[in-house]
TORLODREN-196896 format. One line per field, with one value per residue: x, y, z of N, C-alpha, C in turn; residue in one letter; chain; residue number from 1. Coordinates in Angstrom, 1 decimal. Layout:
<bamars>
n.u: X  ... $
n.v: Y  ... $
n.w: Z  ... $
ca.u: X  ... $
ca.v: Y  ... $
ca.w: Z  ... $
c.u: X  ... $
c.v: Y  ... $
c.w: Z  ... $
rest: A  ... $
kette: A  ... $
nr: NUM  ... $
</bamars>
This chain:
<bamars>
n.u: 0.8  0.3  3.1  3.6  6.5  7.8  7.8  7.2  5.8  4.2  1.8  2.0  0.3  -1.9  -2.9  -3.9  -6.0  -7.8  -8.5  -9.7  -11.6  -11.8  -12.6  -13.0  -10.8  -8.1  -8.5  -7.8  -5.2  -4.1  -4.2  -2.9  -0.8  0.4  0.8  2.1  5.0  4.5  5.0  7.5  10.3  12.7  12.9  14.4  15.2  13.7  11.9  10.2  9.1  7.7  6.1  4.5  3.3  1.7  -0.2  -1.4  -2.8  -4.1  -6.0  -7.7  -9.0  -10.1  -12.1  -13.5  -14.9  -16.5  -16.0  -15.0  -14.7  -12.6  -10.8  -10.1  -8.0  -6.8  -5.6  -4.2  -1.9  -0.7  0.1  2.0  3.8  4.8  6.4  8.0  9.6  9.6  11.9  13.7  14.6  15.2  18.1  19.4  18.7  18.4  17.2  15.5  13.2  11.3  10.2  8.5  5.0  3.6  2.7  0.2  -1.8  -2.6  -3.4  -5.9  -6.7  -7.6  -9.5  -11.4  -12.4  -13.1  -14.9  -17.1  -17.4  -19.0  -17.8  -17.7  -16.2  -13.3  -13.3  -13.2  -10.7  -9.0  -9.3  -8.2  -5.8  -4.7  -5.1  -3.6  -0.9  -0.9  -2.0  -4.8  -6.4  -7.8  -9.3  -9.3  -10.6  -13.4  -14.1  -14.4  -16.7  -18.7  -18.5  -19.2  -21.1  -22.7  -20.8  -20.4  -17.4  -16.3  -17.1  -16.3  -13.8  -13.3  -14.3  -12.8  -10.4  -11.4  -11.3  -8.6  -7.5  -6.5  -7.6  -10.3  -8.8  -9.0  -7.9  -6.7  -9.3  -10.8  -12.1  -10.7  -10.0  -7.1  -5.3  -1.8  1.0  -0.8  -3.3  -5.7  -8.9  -11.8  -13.9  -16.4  -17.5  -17.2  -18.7  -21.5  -21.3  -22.1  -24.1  -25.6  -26.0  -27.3  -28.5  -27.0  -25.4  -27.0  -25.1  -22.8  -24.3  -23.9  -21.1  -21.2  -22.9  -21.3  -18.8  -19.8  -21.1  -18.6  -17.4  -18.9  -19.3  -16.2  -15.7  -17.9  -16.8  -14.8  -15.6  -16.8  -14.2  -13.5  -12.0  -8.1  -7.8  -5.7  -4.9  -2.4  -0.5  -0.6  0.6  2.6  4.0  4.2  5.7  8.2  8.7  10.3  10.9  11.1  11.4  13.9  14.9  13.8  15.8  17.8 $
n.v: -1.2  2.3  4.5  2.6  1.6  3.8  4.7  7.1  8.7  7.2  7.1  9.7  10.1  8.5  10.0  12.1  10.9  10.6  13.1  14.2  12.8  9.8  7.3  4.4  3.7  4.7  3.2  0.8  1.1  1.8  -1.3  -2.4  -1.5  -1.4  -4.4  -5.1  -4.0  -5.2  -7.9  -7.8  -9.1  -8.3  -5.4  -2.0  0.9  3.2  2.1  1.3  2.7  4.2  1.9  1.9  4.6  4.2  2.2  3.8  5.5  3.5  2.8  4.9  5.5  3.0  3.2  5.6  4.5  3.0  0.5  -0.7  -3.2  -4.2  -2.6  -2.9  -5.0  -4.0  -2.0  -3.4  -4.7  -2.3  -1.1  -2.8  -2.7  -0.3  -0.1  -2.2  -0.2  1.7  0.8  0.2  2.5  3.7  2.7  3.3  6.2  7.3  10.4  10.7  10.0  11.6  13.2  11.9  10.6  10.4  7.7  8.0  9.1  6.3  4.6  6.1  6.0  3.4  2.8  5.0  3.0  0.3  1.6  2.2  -0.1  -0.9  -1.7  -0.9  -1.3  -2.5  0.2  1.7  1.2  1.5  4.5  5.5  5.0  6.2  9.0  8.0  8.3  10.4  12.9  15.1  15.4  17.0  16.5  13.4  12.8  14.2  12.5  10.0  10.9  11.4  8.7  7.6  8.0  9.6  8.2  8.2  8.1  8.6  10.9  12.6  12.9  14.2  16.7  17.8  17.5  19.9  21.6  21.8  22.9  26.1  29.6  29.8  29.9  31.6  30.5  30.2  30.7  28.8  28.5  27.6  24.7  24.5  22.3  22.5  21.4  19.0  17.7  20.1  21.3  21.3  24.4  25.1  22.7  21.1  22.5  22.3  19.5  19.0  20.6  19.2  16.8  13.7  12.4  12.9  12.3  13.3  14.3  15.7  17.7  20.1  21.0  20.3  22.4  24.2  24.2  24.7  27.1  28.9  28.3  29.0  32.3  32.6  32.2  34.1  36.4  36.9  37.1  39.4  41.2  42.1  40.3  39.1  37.1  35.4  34.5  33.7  33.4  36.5  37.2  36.0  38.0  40.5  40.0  40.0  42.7  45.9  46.9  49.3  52.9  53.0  56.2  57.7  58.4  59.9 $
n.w: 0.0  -0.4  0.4  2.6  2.6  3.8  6.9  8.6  6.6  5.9  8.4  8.6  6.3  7.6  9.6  7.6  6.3  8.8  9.4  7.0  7.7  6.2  7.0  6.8  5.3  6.4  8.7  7.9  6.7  9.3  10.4  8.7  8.5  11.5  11.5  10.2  10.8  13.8  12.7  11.9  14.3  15.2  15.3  14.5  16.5  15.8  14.4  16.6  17.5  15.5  15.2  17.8  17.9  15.7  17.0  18.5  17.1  16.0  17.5  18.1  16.2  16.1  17.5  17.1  15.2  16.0  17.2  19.5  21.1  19.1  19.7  22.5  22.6  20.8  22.0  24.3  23.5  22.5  25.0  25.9  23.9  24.5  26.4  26.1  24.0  26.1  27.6  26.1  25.2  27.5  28.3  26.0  25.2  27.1  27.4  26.0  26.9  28.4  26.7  25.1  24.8  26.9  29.2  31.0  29.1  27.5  29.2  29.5  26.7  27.0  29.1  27.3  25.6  26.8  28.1  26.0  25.0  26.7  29.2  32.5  34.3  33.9  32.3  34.0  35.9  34.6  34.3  36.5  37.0  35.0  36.0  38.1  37.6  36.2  38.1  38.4  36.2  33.8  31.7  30.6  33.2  32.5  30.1  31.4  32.8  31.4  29.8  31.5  33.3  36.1  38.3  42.0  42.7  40.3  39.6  41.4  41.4  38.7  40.0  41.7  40.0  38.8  40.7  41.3  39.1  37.2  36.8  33.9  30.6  27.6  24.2  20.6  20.3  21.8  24.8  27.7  30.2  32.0  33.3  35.2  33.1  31.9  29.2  27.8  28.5  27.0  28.2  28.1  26.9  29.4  31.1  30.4  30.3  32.9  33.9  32.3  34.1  35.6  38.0  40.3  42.9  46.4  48.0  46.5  44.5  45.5  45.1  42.2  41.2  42.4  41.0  38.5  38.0  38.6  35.8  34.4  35.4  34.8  31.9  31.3  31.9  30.3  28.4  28.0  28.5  31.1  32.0  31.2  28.2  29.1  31.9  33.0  31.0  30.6  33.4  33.5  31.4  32.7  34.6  33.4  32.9  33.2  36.7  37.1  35.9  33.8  32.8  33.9  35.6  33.9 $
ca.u: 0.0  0.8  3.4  4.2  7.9  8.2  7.2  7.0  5.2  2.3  1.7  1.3  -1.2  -3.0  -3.1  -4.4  -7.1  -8.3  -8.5  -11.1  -13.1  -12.0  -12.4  -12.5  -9.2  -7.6  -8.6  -6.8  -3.4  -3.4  -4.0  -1.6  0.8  1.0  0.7  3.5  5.9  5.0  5.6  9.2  10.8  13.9  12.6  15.1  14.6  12.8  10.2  9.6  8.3  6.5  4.4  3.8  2.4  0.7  -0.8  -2.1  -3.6  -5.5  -7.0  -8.3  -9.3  -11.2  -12.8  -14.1  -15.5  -17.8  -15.1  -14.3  -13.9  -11.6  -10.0  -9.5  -7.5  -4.9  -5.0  -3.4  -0.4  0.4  0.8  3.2  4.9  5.2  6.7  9.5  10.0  10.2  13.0  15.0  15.3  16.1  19.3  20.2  18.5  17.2  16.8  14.1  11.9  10.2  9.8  7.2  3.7  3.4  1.5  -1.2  -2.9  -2.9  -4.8  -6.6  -7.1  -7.7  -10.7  -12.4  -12.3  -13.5  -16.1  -17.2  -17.8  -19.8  -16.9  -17.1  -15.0  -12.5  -12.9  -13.0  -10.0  -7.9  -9.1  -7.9  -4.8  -4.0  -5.0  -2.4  0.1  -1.0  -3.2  -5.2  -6.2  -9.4  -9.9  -9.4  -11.9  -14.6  -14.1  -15.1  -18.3  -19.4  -18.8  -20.0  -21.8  -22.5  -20.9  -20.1  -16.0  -15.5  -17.7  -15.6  -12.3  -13.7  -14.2  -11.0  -9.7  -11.6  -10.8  -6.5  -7.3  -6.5  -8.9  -10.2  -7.9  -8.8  -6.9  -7.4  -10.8  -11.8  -12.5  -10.1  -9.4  -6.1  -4.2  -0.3  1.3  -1.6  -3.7  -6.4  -10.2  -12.6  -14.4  -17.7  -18.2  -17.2  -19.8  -22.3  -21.5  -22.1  -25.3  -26.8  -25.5  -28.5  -28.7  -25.9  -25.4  -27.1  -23.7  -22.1  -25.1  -23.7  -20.4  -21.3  -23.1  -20.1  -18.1  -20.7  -21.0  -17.5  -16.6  -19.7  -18.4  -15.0  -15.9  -18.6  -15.6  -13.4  -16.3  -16.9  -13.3  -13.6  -10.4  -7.3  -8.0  -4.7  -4.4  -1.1  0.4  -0.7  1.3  4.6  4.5  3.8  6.8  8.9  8.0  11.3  10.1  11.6  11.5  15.2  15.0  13.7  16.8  18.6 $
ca.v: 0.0  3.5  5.1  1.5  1.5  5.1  4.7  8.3  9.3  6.3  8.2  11.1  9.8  7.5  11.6  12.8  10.2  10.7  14.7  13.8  11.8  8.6  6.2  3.1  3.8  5.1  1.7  -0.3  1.4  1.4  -2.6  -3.4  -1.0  -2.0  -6.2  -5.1  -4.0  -6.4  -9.1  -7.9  -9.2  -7.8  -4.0  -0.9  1.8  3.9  1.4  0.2  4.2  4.0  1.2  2.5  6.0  3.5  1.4  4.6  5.9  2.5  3.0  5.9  5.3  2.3  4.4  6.6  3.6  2.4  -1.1  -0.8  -4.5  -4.8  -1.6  -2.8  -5.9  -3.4  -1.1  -4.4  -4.4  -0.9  -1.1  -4.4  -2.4  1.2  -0.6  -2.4  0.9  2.7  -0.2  0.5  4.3  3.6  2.0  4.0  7.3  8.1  12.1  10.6  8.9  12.7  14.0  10.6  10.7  10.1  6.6  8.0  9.1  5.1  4.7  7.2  5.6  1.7  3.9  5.5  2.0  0.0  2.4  2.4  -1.4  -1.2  -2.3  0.0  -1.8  -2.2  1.3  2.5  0.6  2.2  5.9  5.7  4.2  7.0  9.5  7.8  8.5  11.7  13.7  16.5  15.1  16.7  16.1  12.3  12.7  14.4  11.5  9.5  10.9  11.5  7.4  5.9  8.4  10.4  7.6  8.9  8.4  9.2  12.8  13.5  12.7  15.5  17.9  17.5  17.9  21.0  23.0  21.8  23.9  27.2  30.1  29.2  30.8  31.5  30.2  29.9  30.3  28.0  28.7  25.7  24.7  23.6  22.4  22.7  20.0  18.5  18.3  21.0  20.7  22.8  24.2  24.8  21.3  20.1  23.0  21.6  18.2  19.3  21.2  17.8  15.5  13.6  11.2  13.2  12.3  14.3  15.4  16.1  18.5  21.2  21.0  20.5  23.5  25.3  24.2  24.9  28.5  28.8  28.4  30.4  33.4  32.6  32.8  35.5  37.5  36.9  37.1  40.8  41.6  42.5  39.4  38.6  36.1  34.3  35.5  33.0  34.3  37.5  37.3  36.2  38.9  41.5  39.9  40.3  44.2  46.5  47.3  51.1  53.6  53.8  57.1  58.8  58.9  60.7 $
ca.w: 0.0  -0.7  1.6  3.8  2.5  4.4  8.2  9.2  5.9  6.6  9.8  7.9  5.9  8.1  10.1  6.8  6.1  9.6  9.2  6.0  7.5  5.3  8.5  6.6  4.9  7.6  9.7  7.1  6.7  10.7  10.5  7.9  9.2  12.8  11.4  9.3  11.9  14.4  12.0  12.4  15.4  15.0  14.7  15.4  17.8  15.3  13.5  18.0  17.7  14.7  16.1  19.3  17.2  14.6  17.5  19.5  15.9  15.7  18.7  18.7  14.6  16.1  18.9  16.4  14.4  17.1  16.8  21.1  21.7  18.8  20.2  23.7  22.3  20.3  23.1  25.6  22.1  22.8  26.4  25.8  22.9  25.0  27.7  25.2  23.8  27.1  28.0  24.7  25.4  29.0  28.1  24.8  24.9  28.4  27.6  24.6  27.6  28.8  25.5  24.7  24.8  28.7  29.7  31.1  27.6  26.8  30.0  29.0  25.4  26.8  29.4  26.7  24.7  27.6  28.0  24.8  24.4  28.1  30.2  33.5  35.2  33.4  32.6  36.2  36.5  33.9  34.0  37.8  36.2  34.0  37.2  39.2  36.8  35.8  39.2  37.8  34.4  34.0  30.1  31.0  34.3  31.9  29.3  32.2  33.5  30.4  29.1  32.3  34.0  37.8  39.2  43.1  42.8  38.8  39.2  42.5  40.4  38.0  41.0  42.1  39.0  38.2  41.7  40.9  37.9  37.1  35.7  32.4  29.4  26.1  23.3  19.3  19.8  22.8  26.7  28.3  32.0  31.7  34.5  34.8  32.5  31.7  28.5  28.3  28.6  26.5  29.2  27.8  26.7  30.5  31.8  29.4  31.1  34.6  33.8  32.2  34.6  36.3  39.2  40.9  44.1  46.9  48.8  45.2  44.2  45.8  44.6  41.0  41.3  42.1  39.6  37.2  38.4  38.5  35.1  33.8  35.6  34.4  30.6  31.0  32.6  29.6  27.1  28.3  28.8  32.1  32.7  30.1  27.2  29.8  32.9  33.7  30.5  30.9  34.8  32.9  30.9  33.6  35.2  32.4  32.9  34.6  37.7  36.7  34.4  34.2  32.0  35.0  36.3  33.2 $
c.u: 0.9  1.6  4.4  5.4  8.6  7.4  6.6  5.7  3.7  1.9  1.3  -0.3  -2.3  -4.1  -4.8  -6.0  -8.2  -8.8  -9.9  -11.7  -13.4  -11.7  -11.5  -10.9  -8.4  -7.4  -7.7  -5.7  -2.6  -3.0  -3.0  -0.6  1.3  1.0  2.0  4.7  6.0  5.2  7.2  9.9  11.7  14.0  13.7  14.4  13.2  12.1  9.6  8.5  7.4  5.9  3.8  2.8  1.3  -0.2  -1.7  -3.3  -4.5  -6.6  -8.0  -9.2  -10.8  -12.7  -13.9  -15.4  -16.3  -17.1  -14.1  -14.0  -12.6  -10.6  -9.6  -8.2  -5.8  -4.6  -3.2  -2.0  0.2  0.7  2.6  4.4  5.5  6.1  8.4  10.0  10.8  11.9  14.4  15.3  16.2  17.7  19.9  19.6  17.5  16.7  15.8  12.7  10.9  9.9  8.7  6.1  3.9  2.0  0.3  -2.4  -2.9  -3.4  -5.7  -7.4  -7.7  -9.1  -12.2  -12.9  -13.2  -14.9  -17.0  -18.0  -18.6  -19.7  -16.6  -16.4  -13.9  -12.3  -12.8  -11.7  -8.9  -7.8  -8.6  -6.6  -4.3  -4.1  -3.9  -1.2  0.3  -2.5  -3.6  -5.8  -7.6  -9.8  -10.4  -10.9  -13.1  -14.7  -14.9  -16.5  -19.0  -19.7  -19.2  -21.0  -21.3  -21.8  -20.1  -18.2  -15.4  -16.2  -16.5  -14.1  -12.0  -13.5  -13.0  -10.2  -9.8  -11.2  -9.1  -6.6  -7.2  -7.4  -8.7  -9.9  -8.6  -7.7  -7.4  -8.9  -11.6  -11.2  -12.0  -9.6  -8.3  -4.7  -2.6  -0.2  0.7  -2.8  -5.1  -7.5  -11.3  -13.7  -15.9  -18.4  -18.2  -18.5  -21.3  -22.8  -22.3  -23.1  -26.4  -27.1  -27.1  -28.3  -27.2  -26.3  -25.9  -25.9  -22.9  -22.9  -24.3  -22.1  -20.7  -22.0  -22.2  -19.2  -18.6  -20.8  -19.7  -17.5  -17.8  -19.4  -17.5  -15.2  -16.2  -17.5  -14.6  -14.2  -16.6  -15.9  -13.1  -12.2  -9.9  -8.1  -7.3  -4.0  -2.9  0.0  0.7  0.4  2.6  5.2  4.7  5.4  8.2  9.3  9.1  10.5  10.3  11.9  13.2  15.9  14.4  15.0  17.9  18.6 $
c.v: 1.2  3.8  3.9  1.6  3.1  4.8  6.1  9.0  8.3  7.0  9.1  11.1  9.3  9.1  12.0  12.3  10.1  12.1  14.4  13.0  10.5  7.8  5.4  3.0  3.7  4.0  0.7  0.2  1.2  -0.1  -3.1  -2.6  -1.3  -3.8  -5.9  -4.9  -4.7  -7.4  -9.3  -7.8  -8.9  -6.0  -3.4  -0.2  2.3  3.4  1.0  2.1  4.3  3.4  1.6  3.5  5.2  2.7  2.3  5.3  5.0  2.2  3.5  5.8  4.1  2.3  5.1  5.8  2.9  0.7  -1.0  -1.7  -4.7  -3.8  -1.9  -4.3  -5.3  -2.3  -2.1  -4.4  -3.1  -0.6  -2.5  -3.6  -0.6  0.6  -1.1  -1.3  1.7  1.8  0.1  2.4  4.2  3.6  2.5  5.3  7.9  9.7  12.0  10.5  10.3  13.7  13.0  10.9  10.0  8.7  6.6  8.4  7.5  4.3  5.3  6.6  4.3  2.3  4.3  4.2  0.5  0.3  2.0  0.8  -1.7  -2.3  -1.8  -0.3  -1.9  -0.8  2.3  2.4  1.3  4.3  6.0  5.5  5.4  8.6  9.9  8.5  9.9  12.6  14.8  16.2  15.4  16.5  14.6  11.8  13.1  13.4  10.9  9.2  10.6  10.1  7.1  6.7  9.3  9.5  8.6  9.6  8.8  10.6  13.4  13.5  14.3  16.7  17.9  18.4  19.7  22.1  22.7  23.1  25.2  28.0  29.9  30.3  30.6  31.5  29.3  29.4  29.6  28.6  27.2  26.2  23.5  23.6  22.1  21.1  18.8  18.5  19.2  20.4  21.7  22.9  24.3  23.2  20.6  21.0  22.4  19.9  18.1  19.8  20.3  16.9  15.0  12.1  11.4  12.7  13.4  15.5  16.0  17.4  19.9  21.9  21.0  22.0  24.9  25.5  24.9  26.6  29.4  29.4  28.9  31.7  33.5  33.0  34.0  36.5  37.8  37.3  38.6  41.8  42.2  41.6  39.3  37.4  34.9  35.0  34.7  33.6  35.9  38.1  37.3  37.5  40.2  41.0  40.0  41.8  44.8  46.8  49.4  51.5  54.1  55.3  57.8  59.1  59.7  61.8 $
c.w: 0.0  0.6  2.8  3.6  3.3  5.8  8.7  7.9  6.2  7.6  9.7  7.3  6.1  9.0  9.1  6.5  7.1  9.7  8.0  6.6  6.6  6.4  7.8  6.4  5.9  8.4  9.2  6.9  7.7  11.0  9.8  8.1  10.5  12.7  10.8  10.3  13.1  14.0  12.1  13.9  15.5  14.7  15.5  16.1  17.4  14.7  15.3  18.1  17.2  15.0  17.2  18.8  16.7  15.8  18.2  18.5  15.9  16.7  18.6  16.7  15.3  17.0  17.8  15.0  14.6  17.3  18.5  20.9  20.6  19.5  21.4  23.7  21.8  21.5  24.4  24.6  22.3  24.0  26.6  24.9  23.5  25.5  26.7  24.8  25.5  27.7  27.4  25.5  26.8  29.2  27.0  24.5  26.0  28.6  26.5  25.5  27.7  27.7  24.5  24.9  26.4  29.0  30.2  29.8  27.5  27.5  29.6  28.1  25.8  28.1  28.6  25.7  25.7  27.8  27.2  24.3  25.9  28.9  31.2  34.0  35.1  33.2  33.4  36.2  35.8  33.5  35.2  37.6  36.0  35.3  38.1  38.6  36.1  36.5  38.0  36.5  33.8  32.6  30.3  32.2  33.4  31.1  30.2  33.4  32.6  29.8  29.9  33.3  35.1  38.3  40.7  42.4  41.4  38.9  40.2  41.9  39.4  38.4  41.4  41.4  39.0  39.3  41.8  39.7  37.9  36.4  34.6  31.6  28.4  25.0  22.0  19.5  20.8  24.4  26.8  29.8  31.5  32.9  34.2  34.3  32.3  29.6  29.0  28.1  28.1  27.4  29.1  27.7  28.3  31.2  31.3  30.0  32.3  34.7  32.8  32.6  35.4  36.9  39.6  42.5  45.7  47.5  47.9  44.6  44.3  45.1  43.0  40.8  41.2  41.2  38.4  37.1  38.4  36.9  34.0  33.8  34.6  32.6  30.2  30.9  31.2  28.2  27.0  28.3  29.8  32.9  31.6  29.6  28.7  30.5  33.3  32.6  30.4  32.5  34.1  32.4  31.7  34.3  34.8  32.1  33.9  35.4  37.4  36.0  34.3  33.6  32.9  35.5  35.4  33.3 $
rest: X  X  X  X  X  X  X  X  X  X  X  X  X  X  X  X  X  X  X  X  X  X  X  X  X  X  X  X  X  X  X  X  X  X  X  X  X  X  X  X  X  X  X  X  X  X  X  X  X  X  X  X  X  X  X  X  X  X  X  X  X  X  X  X  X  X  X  X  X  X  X  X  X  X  X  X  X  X  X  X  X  X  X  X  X  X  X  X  X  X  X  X  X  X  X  X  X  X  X  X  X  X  X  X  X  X  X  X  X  X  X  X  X  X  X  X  X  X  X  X  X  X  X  X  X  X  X  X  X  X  X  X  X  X  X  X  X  X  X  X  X  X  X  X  X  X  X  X  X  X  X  X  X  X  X  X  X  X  X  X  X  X  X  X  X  X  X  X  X  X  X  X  X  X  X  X  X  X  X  X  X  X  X  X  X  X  X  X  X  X  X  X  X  X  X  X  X  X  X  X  X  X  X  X  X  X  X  X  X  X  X  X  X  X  X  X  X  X  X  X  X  X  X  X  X  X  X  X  X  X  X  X  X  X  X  X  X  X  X  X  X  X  X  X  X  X  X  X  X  X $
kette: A  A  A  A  A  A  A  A  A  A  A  A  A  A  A  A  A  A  A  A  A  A  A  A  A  A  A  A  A  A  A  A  A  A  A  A  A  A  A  A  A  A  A  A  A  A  A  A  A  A  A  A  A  A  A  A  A  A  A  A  A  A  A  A  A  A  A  A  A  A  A  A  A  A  A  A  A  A  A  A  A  A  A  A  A  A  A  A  A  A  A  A  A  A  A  A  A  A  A  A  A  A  A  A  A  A  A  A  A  A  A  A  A  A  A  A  A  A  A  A  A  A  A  A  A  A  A  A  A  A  A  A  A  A  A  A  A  A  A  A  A  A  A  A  A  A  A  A  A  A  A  A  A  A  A  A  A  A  A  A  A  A  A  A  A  A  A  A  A  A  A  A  A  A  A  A  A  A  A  A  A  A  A  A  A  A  A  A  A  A  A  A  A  A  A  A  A  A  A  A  A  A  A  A  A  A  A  A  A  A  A  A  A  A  A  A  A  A  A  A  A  A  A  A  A  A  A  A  A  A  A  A  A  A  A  A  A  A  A  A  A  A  A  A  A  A  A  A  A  A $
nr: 1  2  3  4  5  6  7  8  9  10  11  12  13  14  15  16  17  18  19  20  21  22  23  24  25  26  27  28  29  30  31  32  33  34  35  36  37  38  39  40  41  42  43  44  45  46  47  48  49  50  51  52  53  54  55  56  57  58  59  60  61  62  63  64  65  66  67  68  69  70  71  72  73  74  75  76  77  78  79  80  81  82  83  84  85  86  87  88  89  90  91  92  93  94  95  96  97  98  99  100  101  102  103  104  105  106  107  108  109  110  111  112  113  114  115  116  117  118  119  120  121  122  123  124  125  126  127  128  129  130  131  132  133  134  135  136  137  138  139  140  141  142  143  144  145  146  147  148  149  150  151  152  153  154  155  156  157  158  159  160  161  162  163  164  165  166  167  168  169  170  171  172  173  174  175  176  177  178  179  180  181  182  183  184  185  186  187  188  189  190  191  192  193  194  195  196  197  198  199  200  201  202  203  204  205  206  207  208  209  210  211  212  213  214  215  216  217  218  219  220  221  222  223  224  225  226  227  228  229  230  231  232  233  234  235  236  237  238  239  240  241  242  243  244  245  246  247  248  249  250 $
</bamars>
């Protein structure tokens, strides 16, 4: 197939065919490109990368394809194949390991896939997973109300999340609550959540409430200009700022 004799360019294109909206396609370049590379047991550093990319693409390709159970099958291959990867770097390029896609996204990914094929338990088991390994993760916590519900301990995970967070920033266009080193969370869609949620817990009530109120303010405030687009960048920059006009003193 077009592209297989180039690893990094397949990737590209499996990208591209996912960007159009050509699923099917897309589903089949991921399958015969990740059969293709683990067929070689003898892979270098850089094809143990490419699969790991290609195996995290077929996931989330098969996520999107309503194909969970087969997706929670390649998800358990990219945990087996991160993990050899993470091993290889260890021992020949340990300043590559924190510049990786960080293990909790593929919790994260084997969660929403779990989910998906209406496996709470499993995906209880693996969003708490991806949690451990990465506190604060409130994209991941809203994924998780949202596929399995109010339950008591996945909303309060959420809450959590959402008061670690900082006020919500604007950026290209979207309102996000985005906690430090974390990915971000478009914050409407999680307000949206929180203001449809039903069969909340009474002691939780009050709390969702506030959150909810919270990050209403917080937009209004930003939609009016009455607060910065980003008030954390907006602080750097201010700090960045002499404290003195040193041309007063000429």
């Amino acid at each position: 197939m077009f592209g297989m004799s180039d690893p990094a360019q397949t990737l590209l294109q499996i990208e591209r065919y996912i960007q159009d909206g050509r699923m099917e396609m897309s589903e089949v370049m991921a399958s015969e490109f990740t059969s293709m590379l683990l067929a070689n047991k003898k892979r270098a550093v850089d094809s143990q990368v490419m699969l790991v990319k290609g195996l995290r693409l077929y996931c989330d390709i098969l996520l999107l394809r309503n194909k969970a159970k087969e997706g929670v099958s390649i998800v358990k291959i990219l945990h087996k194949e991160r993990k050899k990867l993470t091993s290889i770097l260890k021992k020949n390029a340990p300043e590559l390991i924190s510049k990786s896609t960080p293990p909790a996204e593929d919790y994260r990914r084997e969660g929403n896939l779990h989910a998906a094929a209406g496996r709470n338990g499993p995906a209880q088991k693996a969003y708490s997973k991806c949690q451990k390994l990465a506190p604060n993760h409130v994209a991941a916590a809203h994924e998780a109300v949202v596929a399995i519900g109010p339950d008591k301990k996945i909303l309060q995970v959420l809450l959590d999340c959402c008061a670690a967070s900082e006020m919500v920033i604007k950026r290209d266009g979207l309102f996000l609550l985005e906690p430090e080193n974390r990915p971000a969370q478009d914050a409407k869609k999680l307000l949206a959540t929180l203001q449809a949620l039903n069969g909340v817990q009474a002691s939780q009530i009050s709390a969702v409430n506030k959150v909810s109120e919270r990050l209403e303010k917080e937009i209004a405030a930003i939609e009016s200009g009455e607060a910065v687009a980003n008030a954390k960048l907006q602080s750097a920059l201010d700090k960045l700022k002499p404290k003195h006009d040193y041309y007063e003193y000429s």
